[in-house]
N, C-alpha and C positions, 0 to 999 in steps of 0.2 A: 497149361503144361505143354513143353516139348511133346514132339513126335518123340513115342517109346521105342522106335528102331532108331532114335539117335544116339551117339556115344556121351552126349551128354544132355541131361533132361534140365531145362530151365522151367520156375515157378515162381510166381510172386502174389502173394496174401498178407494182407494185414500190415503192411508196409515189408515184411521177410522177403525175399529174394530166394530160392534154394538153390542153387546148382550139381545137380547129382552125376558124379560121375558115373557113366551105364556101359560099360561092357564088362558084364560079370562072369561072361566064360572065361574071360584071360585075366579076374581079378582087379578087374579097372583100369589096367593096364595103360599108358599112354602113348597112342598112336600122335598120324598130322591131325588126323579129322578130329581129334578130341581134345588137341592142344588147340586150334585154332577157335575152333567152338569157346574153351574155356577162356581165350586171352577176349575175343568177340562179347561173349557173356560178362565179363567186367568190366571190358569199356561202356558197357549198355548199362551196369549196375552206378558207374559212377554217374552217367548221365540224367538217370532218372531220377525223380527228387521223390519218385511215390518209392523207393528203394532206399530202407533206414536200415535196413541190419541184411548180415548174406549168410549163407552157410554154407558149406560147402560139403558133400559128407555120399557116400558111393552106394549101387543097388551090389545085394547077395552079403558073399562071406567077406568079401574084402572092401575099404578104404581106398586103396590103391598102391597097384605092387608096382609102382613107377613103369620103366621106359618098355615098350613092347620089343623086345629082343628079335624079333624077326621084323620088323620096320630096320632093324641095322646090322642085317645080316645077309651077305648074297652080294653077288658083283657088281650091283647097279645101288647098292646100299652107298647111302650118307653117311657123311664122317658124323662119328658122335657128339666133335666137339662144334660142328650144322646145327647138328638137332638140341644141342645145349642153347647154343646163341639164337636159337628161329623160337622152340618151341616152350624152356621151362623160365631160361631168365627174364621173358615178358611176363610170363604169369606171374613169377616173385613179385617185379617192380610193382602190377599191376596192383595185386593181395596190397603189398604198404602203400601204395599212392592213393587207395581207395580212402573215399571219406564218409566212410561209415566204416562200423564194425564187423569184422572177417569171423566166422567162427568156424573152425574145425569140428563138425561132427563124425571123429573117428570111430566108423559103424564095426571095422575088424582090422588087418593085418593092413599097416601103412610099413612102404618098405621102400629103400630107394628114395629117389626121389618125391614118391609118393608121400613118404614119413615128412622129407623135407617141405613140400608145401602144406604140410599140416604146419609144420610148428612155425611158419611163416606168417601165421594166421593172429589174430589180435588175443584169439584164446583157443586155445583145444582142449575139448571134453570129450571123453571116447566109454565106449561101456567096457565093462569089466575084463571082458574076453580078449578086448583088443592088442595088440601088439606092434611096438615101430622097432623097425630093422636098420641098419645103416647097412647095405647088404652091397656096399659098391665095390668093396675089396674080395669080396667073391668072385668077382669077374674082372679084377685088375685092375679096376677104375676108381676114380679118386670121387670122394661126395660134392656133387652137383645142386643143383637148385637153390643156394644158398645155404645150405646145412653147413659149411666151416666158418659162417657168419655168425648163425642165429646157435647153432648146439653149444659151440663154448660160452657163449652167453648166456643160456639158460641152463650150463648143468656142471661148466669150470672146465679148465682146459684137461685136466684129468681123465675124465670122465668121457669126453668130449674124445680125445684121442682114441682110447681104450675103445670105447662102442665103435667107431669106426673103420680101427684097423681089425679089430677082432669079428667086427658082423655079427655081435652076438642078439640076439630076440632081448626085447627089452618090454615085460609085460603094462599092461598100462595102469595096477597098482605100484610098481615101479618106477615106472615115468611121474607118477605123480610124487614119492617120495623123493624125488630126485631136481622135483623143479620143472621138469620137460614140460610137462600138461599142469591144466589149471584142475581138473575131477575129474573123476569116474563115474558112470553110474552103471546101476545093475541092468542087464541085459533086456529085462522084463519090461523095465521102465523108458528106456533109453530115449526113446522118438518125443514121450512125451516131457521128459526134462529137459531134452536141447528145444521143443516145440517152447517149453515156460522160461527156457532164458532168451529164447529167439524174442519172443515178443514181449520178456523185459526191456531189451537193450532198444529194439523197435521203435518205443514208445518214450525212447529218453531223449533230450537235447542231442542231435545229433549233429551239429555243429559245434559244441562242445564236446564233446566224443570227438571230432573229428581232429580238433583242434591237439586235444588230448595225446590221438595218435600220432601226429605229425611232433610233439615236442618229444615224444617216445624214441621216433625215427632219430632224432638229433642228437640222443642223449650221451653215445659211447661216440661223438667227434666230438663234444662240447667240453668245454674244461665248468667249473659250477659257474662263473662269472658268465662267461656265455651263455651257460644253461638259463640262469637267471634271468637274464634281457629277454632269450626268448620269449621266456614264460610271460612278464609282461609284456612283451608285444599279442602275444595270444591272448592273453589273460582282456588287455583291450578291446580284440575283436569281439571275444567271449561275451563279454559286459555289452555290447553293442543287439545284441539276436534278444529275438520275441521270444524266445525259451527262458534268458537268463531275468527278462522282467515277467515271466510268469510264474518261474519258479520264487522268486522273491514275493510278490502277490501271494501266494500258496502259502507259502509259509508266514507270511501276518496275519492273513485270515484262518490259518489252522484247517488247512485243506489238501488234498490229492492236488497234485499241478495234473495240468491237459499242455503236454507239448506238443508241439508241430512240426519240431527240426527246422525251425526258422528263426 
């Protein structure tokens, strides 16, 4: 585990990765030191191969209220549109380029930006209380992190528009009605049902996962013909890993497969 005075606590068990955003006085808010930490922390996760699944999920009452407002205010203050190009669009590229599984554990109020690298994520689950804001029109600014990317894709340009320009609270049985998030769970539970999908997804072929992800990325430039090709090109590499002849073994012999991510 991270040093707990850092803004962001890194952990890795049972092949999970955690990354927890930690400055809970200002709601996980994101500074340099915790955008750097976090784009640092996924170059390490893609490198490691003891690292099959990530999470990403914040200490206290918040997920993370995006950008810290006093990092961009005051005479010696950076232009916003600095701290968009230094600090949140690596961490996007980073979240899709990673080859393994991203999960959003949205523990409370993801807002900003903050919303937008959840849903950037391969899946987000958040407990019941939670809530994601598009809160960027409150302050005259347009949504960052990729959120005019990934929101009309997962909730229709409608929808998409409307949360945006309006900044309304959008609860996370809501989100999930809508498409945004993949479940909910109850508050009580919460640690331990992202802890039981973490180390599902851990334990699955993550080179097919990975593979998975990356034909995902492709999907809304590809027309289906392309789509197509892709997939069998993937589908080749697929067929090639020590997972996809184990999981076939597994199931002639009528058995659990033991993957490796190899």
């Amino acid at each position: 585990m991270s040093d707990t005075s850092s803004p962001l606590l890194f952990s890795l068990a049972d092949g999970v990765a955690t990354l927890t955003l930690n400055r809970p006085g200002v709601f996980n808010s994101v500074n340099k030191p915790l955008a750097l930490a976090f784009q640092q922390h996924l170059r390490d996760c893609q490198a490691d191969a003891a690292v099959r699944a990530v999470c990403i999920t914040g200490t206290g009452r918040a997920f993370c209220a995006g950008q810290d407002l006093a990092e961009i205010t005051g005479p010696d203050a950076p232009e916003v549109a600095e701290i968009v190009e230094l600090h949140y669009n690596p961490i996007i590229s980073l979240i899709r380029e990673l080859d393994k599984p991203v999960v959003a554990a949205v523990n409370g109020v993801a807002a900003g930006a903050g919303a937008n690298i959840a849903l950037a994520c391969d899946i987000v689950v958040a407990r019941e209380s939670a809530s994601f804001i598009q809160a960027f029109s409150k302050i005259g600014l347009i949504p960052d992190s990729g959120g005019t990317y990934f929101l009309p894709r997962l909730v229709g340009m409608q929808r998409a528009s409307a949360l945006m320009m309006t900044g309304d609270k959008v609860s996370a049985a809501e989100a999930v009605q809508m498409g945004m998030i993949y479940k909910t769970f109850a508050d009580d539970v919460f640690e331990q049902e992202v802890a039981t999908l973490l180390r599902k997804l851990a334990g699955m072929p993550t080179k097919g996962l990975a593979y998975t992800k990356q034909l995902l990325n492709k999907t809304f430039g590809n027309d289906l013909t392309q789509q197509l090709r892709a997939k069998g090109d993937y589908q080749l590499r697929a067929g090639q890993t020590t997972d996809y002849r184990e999981g076939v073994a597994a199931f002639l012999e009528k058995r659990q497969p033991t993957f490796t991510g190899n």
